[in-house]
C-alpha positions in Angstrom: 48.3 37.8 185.8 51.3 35.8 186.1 51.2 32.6 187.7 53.7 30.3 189.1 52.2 26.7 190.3 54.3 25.0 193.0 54.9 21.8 194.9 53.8 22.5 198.1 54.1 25.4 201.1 57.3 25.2 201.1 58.3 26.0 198.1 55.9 28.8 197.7 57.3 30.3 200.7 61.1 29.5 199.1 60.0 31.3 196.0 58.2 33.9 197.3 61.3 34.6 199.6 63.3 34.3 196.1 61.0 36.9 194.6 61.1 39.2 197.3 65.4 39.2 198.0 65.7 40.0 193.9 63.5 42.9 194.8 65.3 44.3 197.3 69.0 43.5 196.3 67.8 45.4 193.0 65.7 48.1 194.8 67.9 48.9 198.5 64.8 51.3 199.4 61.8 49.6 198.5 58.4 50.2 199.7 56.8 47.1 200.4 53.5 46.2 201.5 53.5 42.8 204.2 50.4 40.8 205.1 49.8 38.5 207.7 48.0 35.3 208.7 49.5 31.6 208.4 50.3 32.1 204.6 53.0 34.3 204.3 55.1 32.9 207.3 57.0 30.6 206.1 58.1 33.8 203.6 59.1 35.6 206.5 61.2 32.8 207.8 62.9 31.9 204.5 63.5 35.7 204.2 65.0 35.6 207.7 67.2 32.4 206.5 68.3 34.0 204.0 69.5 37.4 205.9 71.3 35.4 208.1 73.7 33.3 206.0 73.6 36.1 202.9 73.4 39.6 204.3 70.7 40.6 202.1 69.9 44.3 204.0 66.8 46.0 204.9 68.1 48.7 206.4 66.8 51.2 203.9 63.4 49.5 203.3 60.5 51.1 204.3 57.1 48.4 205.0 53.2 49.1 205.2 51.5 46.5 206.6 48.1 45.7 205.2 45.8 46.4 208.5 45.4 46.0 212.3 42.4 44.7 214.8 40.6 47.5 216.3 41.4 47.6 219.9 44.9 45.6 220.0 48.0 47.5 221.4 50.7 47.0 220.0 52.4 45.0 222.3 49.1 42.4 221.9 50.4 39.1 221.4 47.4 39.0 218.7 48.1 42.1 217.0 49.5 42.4 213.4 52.2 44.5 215.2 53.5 42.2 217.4 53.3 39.2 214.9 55.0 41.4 212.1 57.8 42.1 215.1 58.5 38.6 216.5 57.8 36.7 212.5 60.3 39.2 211.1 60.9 42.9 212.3 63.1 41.3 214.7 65.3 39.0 212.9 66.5 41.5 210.5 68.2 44.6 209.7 65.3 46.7 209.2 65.1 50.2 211.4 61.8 49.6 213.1 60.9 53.2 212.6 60.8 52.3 208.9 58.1 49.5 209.8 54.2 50.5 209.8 51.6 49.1 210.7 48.0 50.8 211.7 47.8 51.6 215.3 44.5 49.9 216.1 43.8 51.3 219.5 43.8 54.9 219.0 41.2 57.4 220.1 39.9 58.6 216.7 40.5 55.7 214.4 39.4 57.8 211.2 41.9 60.3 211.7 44.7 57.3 211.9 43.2 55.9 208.5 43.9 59.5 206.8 47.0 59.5 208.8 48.2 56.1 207.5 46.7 56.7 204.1 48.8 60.3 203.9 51.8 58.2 204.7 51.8 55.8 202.1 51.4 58.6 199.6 53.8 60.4 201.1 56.7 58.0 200.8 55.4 57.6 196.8 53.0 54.2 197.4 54.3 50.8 197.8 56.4 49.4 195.0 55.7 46.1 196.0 53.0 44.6 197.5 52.1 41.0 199.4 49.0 39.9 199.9 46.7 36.7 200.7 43.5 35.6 199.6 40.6 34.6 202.3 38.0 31.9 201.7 35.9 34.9 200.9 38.4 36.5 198.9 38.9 39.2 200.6 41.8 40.8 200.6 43.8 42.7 203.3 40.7 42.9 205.7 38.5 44.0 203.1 35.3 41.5 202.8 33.0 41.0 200.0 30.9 44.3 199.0 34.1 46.6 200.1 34.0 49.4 197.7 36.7 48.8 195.0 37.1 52.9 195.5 37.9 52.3 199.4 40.9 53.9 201.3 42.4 53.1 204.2 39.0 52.2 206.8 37.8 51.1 209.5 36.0 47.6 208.5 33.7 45.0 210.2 34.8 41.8 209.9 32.8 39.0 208.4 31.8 35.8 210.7 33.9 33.2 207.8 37.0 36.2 209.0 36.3 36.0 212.8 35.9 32.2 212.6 39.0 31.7 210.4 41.4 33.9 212.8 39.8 32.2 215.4 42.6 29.9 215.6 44.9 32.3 216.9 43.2 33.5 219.9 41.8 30.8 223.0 38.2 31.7 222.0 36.3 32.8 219.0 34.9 35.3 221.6 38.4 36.9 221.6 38.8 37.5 217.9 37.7 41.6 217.5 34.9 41.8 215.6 36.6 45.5 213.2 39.8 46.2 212.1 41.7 48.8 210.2 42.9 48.1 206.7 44.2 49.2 203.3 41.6 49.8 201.2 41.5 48.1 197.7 42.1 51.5 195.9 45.2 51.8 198.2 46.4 48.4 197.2 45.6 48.8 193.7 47.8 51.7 193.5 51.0 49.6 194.3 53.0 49.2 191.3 53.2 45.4 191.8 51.9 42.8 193.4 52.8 39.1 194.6 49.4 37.0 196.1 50.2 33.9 197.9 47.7 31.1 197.7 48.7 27.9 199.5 46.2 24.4 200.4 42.9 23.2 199.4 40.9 25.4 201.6 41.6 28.3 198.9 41.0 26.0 196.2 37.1 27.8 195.6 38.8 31.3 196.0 41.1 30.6 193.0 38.8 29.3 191.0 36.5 32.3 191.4 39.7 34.6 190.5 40.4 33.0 187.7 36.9 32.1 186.2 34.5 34.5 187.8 34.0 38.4 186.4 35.4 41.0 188.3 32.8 42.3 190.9 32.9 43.5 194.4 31.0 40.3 195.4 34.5 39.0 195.5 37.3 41.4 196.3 39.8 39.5 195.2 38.7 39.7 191.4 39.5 43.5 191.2 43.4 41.9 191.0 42.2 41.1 187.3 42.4 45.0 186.8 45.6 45.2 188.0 48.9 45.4 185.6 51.7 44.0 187.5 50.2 40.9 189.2 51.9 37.2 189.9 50.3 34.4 191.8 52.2 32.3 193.7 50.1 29.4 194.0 50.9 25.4 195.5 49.0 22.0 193.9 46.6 21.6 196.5 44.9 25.6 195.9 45.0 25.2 191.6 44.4 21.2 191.9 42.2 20.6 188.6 41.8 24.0 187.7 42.8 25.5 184.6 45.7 28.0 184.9 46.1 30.5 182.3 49.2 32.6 182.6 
């Protein structure tokens, strides 16, 4: 694993922006994978920033977004569908018909994680890949004891997930309780891929990556197996801890 310690947010989003724009200018029709949450945001907006004053084009880009909550329309302010739409779909050139993201509201929600796993294969797997790391490490909505041999599922959320995306909703009560999401086969499968850590409350989660074994205790550590992997991570997550790159 390569990783790169920063200042602050901010310039983890900058340089994960950076990363990403090299990627594409080099790669026009890259297959990227796109997380969610409050960590990759400020990528999205630096990306956006960066489309508007340079022209850097999407337009052949195809994106897989990591998962979905069970039971959220599409046009559900708190679906990963909507945020994906208003934090970046919008503000680009992408064609939205190249953007996907798991329909979590669907009558048969196994057949759509075969359907959503047959399309990722079928467009020859994501290139490039962006994830976050939870308290838990989890990764994508996959919590600790997630099969590292998983595929695109339906997964029950853990109460440290619910409580920490309960920020996003008006009640805890709100926050659905399953959600579709790549499974960590699927994800290991991308030929690279660029985890954003960023503030002190991920502090314990990186310093279970980097010091624990890989087990599926933690889901995160399976990244250890991967052979393309850089961390982008700011002081307050790697404060005290010893980075080996």
């Amino acid at each position: 694993m390569n990783i790169i310690e920063v200042k602050d947010y901010a310039e983890m989003s900058q340089k994960a922006a950076e990363y990403i724009i090299e990627k594409v200018c080099k790669s026009p029709t890259l297959n990227m994978g796109l997380a969610t949450g409050g960590t990759p945001i400020g990528t999205y907006e630096n990306l956006i920033a960066d489309f508007k004053k340079n022209s850097t084009s999407y337009r052949d880009v195809t994106t897989f977004n990591l998962d979905e909550y069970v039971g959220l329309s599409g046009d559900n302010e708190n679906s990963y569908r909507y945020f994906m739409d208003d934090h970046f779909f919008n503000h680009i050139d992408i064609k939205k018909d190249n953007t996907n993201v798991p329909c979590g509201d669907g009558n048969d929600l196994e057949e759509e994680c075969s359907r959503y796993e047959q399309l990722i294969a079928k467009h020859g797997g994501i290139d490039l890949q962006v994830l976050g790391i939870g308290s838990n490490g989890h990764i994508g909505f996959n919590e600790p004891g997630t099969s590292f041999n998983t595929k695109t599922h339906v997964i029950d959320l853990a109460p440290s997930t619910i409580k920490a995306n309960a920020r996003f909703f008006n009640r805890v009560e709100d926050v659905p309780t399953k959600a579709i999401t790549m499974g960590i086969a699927t994800i290991m499968k991308s030929k690279e891929i660029l985890l954003l850590v960023s503030g002190a409350s991920k502090k314990e989660a990186m310093s279970k990556l980097l010091t624990e074994n890989v087990s599926e205790s933690f889901p995160a550590s399976v990244l250890k197996n991967h052979p393309c992997v850089t961390i982008i991570a700011d002081k307050a997550a790697v404060s005290g801890l010893k980075i080996h790159s």
